[in-house]
N, C-alpha and C positions, 0 to 999 in steps of 0.2 A: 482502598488501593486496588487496582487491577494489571493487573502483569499481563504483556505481550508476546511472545514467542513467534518467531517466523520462521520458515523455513522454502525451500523452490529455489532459491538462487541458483547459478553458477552462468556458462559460458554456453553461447548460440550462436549461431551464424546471422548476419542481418536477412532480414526476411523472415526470419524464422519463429517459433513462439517458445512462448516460455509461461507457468503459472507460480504463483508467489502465494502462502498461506499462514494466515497467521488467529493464532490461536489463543484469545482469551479468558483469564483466570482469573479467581480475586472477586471485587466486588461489582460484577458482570450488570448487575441489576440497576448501577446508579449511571449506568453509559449511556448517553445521548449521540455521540457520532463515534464512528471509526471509520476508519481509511489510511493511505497510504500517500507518503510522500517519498523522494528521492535527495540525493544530495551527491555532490560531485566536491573534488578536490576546491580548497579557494574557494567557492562558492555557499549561497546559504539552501538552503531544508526549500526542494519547490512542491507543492501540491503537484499529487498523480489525478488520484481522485478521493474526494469522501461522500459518505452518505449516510445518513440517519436510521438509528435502529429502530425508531418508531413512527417513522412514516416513510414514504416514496420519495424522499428528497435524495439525489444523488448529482454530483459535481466532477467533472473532471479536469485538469487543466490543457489549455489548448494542442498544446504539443502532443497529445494521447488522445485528444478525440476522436472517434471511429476504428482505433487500432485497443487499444485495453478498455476492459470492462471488468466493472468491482460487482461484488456478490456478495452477500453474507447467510450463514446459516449458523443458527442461535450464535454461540458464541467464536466463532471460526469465521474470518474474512478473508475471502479470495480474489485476487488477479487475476486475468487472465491476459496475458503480452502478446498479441498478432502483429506479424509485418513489422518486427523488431527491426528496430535502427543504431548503428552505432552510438550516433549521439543519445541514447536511452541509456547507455554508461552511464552505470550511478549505484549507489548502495541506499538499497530501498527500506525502509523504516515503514511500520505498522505503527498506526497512530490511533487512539481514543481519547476519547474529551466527556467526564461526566456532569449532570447538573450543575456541578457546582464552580463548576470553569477547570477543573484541572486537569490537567493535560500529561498522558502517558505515551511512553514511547519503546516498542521493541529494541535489540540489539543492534537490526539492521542486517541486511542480507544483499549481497554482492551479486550485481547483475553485470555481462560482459559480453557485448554485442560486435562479434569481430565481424570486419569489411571483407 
């Protein structure tokens, strides 16, 4: 089992930045990815970015390329939000996936990008 905890959300102006951290617990050792996803009202769970804890693979989805960058250090994965946009409204979820396909998920943490 591995437990998620997030935390950085709240309210920014567009333009402006924002970092997101989420900090993993539990059984740390059997995790092959983490990253982060969003999700908006109605809508389903989209990829931000993820990337592997045992090699240089890292992904982001199109909408965040060249404005956010993921990071990790041992067991703590960070956001970083540049040149926030309103439509980046969403409540962001810290994500892991270990060997064995299973898949965890944080609380989720409330990002708010006013115009």
């Amino acid at each position: 089992q591995v437990q998620l905890v997030e935390s950085g959300g709240g309210l920014v102006q567009a333009g402006g930045s924002l970092s997101l951290t989420c900090s993993a617990s539990g059984s740390f050792d059997t995790v092959y990815f983490m990253g982060w996803y969003r999700q908006t009202p109605g809508k389903e769970r989209d990829l931000v970015a993820l990337t592997a804890v045992r090699t240089s693979y890292t992904n982001y989805g199109d909408s965040v390329k060249g404005r956010f960058t993921v990071s990790r250090d041992n067991a703590n994965l960070y956001l970083q939000m540049n040149k926030l946009k309103p439509e980046d409204t969403a409540v962001y979820y810290c994500y892991a996936a270990d060997r064995e396909g299973a898949r965890y998920w944080g609380q989720g943490t409330q990002v708010t990008v006013s115009s």
